[in-house]
ROSEBA-153342 format. One record per residue (C-alpha): residue in three letters; x, y, z. Coordinates in steps of 0.5 Angstrom, whole numbers, plus 500, padded with zeros to 3 digits. Layout:
! ROSEBA-153342
AlaXYZ...
END
This chain:
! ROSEBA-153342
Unk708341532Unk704344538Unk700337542Unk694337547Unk692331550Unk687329554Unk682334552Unk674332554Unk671329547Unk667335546Unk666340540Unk667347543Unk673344548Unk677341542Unk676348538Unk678351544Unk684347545Unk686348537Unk685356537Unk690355544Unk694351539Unk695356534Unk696361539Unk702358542Unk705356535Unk705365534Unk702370533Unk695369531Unk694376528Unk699375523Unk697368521Unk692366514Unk692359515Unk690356509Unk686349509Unk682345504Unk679338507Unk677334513Unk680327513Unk676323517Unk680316518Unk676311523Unk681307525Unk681300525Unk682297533Unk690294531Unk691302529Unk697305532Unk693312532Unk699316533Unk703312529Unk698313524Unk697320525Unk705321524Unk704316516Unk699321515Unk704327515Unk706327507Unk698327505Unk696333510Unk704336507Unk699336499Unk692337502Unk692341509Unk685341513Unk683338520Unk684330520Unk680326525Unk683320527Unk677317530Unk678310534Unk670306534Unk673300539Unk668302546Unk671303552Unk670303560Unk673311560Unk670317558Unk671319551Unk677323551Unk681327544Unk688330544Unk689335539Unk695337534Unk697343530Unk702346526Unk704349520Unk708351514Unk709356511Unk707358503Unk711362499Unk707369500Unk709372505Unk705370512Unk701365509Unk701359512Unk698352510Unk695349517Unk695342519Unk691339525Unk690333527Unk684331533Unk684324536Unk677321538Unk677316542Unk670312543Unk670310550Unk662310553Unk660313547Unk655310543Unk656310535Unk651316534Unk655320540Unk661319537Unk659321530Unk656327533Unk662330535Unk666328529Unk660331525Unk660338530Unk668339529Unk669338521Unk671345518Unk665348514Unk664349507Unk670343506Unk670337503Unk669331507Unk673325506Unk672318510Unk677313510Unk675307513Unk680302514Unk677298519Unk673295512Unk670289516Unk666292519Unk662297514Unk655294516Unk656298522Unk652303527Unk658308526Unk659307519Unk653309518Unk653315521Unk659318519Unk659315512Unk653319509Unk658326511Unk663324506Unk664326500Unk668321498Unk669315502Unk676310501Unk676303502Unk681297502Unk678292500Unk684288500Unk684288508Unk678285509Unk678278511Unk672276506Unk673282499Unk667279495Unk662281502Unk665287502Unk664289494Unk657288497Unk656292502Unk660298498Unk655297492Unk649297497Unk651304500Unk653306492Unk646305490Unk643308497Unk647315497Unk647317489Unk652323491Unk657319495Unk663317491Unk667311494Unk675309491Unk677302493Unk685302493Unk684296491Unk682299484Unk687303485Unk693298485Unk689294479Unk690302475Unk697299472Unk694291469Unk688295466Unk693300462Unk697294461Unk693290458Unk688296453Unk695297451Unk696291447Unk689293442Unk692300441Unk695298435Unk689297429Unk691291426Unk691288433Unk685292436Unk679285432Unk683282438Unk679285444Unk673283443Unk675276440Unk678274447Unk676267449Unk680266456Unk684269462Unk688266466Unk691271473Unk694268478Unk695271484Unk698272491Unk695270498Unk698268505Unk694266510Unk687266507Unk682261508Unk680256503Unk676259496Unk679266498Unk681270491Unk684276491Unk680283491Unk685286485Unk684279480Unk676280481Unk676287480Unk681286473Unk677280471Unk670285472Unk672290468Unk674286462Unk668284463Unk665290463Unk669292457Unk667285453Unk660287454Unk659280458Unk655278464Unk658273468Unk654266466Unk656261471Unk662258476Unk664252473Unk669247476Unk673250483Unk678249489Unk681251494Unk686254490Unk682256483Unk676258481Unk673258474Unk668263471Unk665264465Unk662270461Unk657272456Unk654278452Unk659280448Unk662277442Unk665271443Unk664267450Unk669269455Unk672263461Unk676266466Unk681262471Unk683266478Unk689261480Unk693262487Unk701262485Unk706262490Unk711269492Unk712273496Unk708280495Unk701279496Unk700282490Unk696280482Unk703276479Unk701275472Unk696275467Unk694270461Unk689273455Unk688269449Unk684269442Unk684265437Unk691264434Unk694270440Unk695271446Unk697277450Unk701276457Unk703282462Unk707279468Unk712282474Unk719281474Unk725284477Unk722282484Unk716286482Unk719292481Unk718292473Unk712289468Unk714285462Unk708284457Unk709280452Unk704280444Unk705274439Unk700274434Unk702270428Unk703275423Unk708278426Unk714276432Unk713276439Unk712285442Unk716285448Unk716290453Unk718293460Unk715298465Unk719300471Unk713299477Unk710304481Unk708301488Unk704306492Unk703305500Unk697307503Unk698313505Unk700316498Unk695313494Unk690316499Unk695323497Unk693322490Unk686320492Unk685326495Unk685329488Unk678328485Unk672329489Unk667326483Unk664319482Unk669313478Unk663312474Unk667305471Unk669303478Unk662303480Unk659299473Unk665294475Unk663294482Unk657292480Unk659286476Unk664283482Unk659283487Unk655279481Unk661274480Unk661274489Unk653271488Unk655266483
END
């Protein structure tokens, strides 16, 4: 990988210093290079960026294109960029896929210049994906500036000191830009619950079941949080059940430091639902408890979380077990399988609304 650092933050010296990377790396007139996305990360002010550029690495192996690592905190100097390329080459003859990576660094520039650079060095007529990781700070000058360019927008709302804020401004924006699609990770880690526990219904005789749920408990895992704190992942599962019951959250019944208790209505029975912190070590959803009349349905981690164990019991039939090895998936690579899909998470965005009514209650 060919590197340039300390290159004046400005559009035509960035490109200058890339095609000067590139020339470097061979000859330039033999070399297709072939690139499908921007990726713009704007960083959070912890971020290592260089380490973070290197994390990025198996994410711009399966979707090369331009990454901007983009650091927001301002600063005394001048704003500065560094500049990294390299490529691999494919398997039909000289073609090869391009990977580039432009450090920003905000310095004296203000929101908007900022964002006019990054605006100015996206690749065209390529999809623009926005991961912000610095997610509390999504009421910001800058987030409002570069978000309306994405396509797509990544979040974790897990990394955010108060997640029910941050469902909150996610759906301002959803409903603000109609053509941008957003992808909260935590959604995404909340995947294998919801297969789960749909599972358990797919059998007919066990389907009446779903609608007849009357209580949920989950418990969860947080460290260091503040009192009333739940996590994002059990919100997220408990608004989609609800969505998919055809509830509306009705009220907040008895809560403390450690629980908070929910009631829903709309569909065919009433649902009242428990989001209790447990102790662990992972920071993690630790089990899930739903039960009707007669039955219940548990889906809970075993083996040090690297397995689920469901368990059915209903009374005309034994207890149906089962286990399912667990997928875990840092950042980088449920960014990777992000990156796939360019449309709208339709579902997501009805559970998002139904959250952020669970944070209003």
């Amino acid at each position: 990988m060919a590197v340039s650092t300390n290159i004046p933050a400005e559009p035509a010296a960035i490109e200058r210093a890339l095609r000067k990377l590139w020339h470097s790396e061979g000859d330039t007139s033999s070399i297709v290079c072939a690139r499908t996305v921007n990726l713009i990360v704007c960083c959070a002010e912890a971020d290592d960026l260089e380490k973070l550029g290197r994390e990025l690495e198996p994410v711009t192996a399966r979707h090369p294109g331009r990454v901007l690592l983009v650091s927001g905190a301002p600063g005394s100097d001048t704003p500065q960029a560094s500049v990294s390329a390299s490529c691999v080459s494919s398997h039909s003859g000289d073609q090869y896929l391009g990977q580039e990576i432009v450090v920003l660094r905000r310095g004296q520039a203000s929101c908007k210049q900022l964002a006019s650079i990054v605006n100015a060095v996206l690749l065209p007529e390529l999809p623009v994906f926005l991961w912000w990781r610095d997610v509390d700070r999504l009421r910001s000058d800058l987030f409002d500036e570069i978000a309306p360019s994405a396509s797509r927008i990544v979040v974790d709302s897990a990394a955010s000191s108060d997640p029910e804020k941050c469902f909150l401004t996610l759906r301002d924006f959803v409903r603000k830009h109609s053509g941008a699609a957003i992808t909260d990770l935590a959604w995404t880690r909340v995947t294998p619950w919801r297969h789960l526990a749909a599972q358990f219904f797919d059998p007919p005789a066990v389907a009446p079941c779903l609608q007849a749920l009357r209580r949920m408990r989950i418990e969860y895992v947080a460290h260091g949080r503040e009192s009333g704190y739940v996590r994002p992942e059990a919100l997220l599962f408990t608004a989609w059940l609800a969505v998919a019951l055809g509830h509306s959250p009705e009220s907040r019944g008895p809560q403390s430091a450690v629980s908070r208790r929910l009631r829903f209505s709309g569909g065919a029975v009433p649902l009242e639902a428990e989001l209790t912190k447990a102790e662990g070590a992972e920071e993690w959803i630790q089990q899930v408890q739903l039960e009707c009349d007669g039955g219940s349905f548990h889906i809970g981690r075993v083996s040090g979380g690297q397995s689920f164990a469901t368990v059915a019991q209903l009374p005309w039939q034994p207890p149906v077990q089962r286990t399912v090895r667990a997928v875990e998936r840092g950042s980088a690579e449920s960014l990777t399988r992000e990156l796939d899909f360019a449309q709208r998470d339709q579902l997501y965005e009805q559970v998002l609304e139904t959250a952020c009514v669970i944070a209003q209650r």
